[in-house]
C-alpha positions in Angstrom: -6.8 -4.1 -3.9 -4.7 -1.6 -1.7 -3.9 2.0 -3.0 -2.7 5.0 -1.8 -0.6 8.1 -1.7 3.0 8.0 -0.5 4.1 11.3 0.7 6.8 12.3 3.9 5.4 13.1 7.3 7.7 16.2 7.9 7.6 18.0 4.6 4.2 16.5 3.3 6.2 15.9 -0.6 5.8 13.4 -2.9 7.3 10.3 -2.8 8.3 9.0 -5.8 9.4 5.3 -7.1 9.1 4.0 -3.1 8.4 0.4 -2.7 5.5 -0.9 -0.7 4.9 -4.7 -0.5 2.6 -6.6 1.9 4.9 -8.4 4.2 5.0 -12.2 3.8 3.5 -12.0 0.5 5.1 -11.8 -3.1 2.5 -9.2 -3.9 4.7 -5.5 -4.0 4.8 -2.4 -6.3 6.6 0.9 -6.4 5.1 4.3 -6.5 4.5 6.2 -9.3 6.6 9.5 -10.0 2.8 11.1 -7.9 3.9 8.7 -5.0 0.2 6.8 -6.1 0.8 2.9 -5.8 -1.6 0.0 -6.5 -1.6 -3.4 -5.2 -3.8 -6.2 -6.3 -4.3 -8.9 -3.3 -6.5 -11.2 -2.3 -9.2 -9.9 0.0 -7.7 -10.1 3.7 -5.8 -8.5 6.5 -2.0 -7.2 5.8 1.3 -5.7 6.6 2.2 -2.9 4.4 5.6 -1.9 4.2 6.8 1.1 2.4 10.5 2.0 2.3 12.0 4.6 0.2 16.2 6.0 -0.2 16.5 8.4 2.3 13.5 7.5 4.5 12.7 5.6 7.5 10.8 1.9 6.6 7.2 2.4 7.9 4.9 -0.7 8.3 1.2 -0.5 9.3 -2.0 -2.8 8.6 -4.1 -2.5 5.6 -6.8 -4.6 4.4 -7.9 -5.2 0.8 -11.2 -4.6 -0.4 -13.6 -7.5 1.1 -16.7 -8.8 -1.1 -19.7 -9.3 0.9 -22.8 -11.7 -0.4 -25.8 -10.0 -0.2 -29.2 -11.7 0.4 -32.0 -10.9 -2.0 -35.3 -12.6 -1.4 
């Protein structure tokens, strides 16, 4: 899974209802009126986009939560 917190760099608000998608994927969402998304992915390396009305479209890699195996003896 990929969450987070949308807010704009110059006035540090809120922002609300943006999209944010991993790019290449069908897996996408849109923030919450708290700019809080969630995405549930498979575990693995991504391009997160997040575009909003009236902002700039921002991508940046994200990874989802990897499982590890751990060995018990």
């Amino acid at each position: 899974m990929v969450s987070g917190k949308v807010i704009s760099k110059e006035k540090q608000e809120v922002v609300d209802f943006a999209t944010v998608y991993l790019k290449g994927t069908t897996y996408g969402c849109t923030t919450n009126e708290e700019g809080i998304y969630h995405l549930h992915a498979p575990a693995g390396k991504y391009t997160l986009v997040v575009s909003a009305i009236g902002y700039k479209t921002i991508e940046t890699v994200s990874y989802t939560h990897l499982t590890l195996p751990t060995n018990r003896e």
